[in-house]
Steps between C-alpha positions, in 0.01 A plus 500: 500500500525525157306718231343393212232697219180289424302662221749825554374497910810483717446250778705328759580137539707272707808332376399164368125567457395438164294732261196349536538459913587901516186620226272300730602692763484858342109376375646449124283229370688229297314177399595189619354141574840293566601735787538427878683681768521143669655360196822560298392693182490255203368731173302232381170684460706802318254714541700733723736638194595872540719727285829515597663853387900519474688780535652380184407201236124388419198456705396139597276297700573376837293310761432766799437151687926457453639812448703598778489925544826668485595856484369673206275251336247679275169245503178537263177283622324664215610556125423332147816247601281375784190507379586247201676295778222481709261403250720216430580396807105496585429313141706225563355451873166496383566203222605312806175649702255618276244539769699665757267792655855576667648574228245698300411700788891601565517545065244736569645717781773539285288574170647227293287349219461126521342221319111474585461215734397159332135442571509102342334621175694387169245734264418207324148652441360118477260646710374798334490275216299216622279764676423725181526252209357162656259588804416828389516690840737740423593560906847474453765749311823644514524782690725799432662652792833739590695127531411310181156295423397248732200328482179608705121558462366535179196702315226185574375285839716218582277229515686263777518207203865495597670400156792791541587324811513152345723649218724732727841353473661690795147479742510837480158458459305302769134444567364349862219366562420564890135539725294427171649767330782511202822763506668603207803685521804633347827534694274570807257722378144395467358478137142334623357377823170281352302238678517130392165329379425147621501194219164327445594205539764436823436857664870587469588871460646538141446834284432790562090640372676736223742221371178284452275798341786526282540098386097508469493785275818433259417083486089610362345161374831329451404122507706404775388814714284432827296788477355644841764233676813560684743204582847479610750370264505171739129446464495615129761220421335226738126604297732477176646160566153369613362620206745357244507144691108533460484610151764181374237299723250560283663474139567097625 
């Protein structure tokens, strides 16, 4: 047997074990995701760095997964040397998988600070724009929180007229229209659940009752303006067509 000092413990370990193999078995948590006892260690994952302490010259990382013990050897799974090599090793593995609940979880465990998981959302704020400046709603802001902005609910009622979703580059945004009833959400949280009225004219289910209150009241006794009528863009632009074909008609 052979002794070793993890984190100034003295502990035993068997001649050709590595670091990593002998802290598992004393309960010393090291991270790790590349690691399998079935497998020959490869390092690839890196996360498994410890502090190696000489008797004499400079400390450095090693990979517990590699490092054979010897007699001696003076190992560190916590210290400011580890810590910034963890948080690189776990920065670089979440560019290649930023929406690894693996990896955040173990990044967590071992209290190192990561980059917030993506959530699809470019803060574009087309959105918030076309909500407050063009439809007037004002149900959609961004949203300070511990992580950055992101977008989410604003101060007014969404109205289900679903222009942020049209204008949503990423679909970040996404509206449904399911059981007579429209969905608005962002990144999976619901912004408005409204029910769809029918059109006048083919019965189809189209808009929802606030999204018409609102055309009715901001269009007032605009010429081209159906007042007390509701029609689906399809019927509106077959009534159009008719009505244009029927108006030339009449000037021969």
């Amino acid at each position: 047997m052979i002794e070793i000092s993890i984190n100034g413990r003295k502990v035993t370990a068997k001649d050709g074990d590595t670091v990593l193999k002998t802290a598992r078995e004393h309960g010393i948590s090291i991270p790790h995701l590349c690691f399998h006892p079935a497998l020959k260690p490869s390092g690839a994952c890196r996360l498994c760095g410890v502090e190696n302490r000489p008797v004499s010259g400079k400390k450095i990382m090693m990979l517990s997964c590699i490092l054979k013990v010897k007699p001696g050897l003076d190992i560190r799974t916590e210290s400011d040397l580890v810590t910034a090599h963890r948080q690189k090793a776990f920065d670089k593995l979440l560019t290649m998988a930023p929406d690894s609940v693996r990896i955040r979880e173990l990044a967590e465990k071992f209290n190192v600070p990561v980059s917030p998981r993506p959530d699809g959302c470019i803060r574009c704020r087309l959105c918030v724009r076309v909500c407050n400046d063009i439809i007037g709603a004002r149900a959609i802001a961004m949203v300070k929180t511990e992580t950055g902005s992101h977008v989410g609910p604003g101060d007014g009622a969404c109205m289900g007229c679903g222009t942020c979703a049209n204008l949503c580059p990423t679909q970040f945004i996404t509206v449904r229209d399911q059981d007579n009833v429209r969905t608005v959400s962002i990144g999976g949280q619901v912004l408005s659940r409204l029910p769809l009225e029918r059109c006048e004219a083919c019965g189809s289910r189209y808009a929802t009752a606030r999204f018409l209150a609102h055309v009715d009241g901001n269009t007032g006794d605009h010429v081209h303006a159906r007042q007390g009528h509701h029609f689906c863009p399809s019927c509106t632009k077959m009534m159009s067509s008719r009505a244009r074909t029927e108006n030339e008609h009449l000037r021969k």
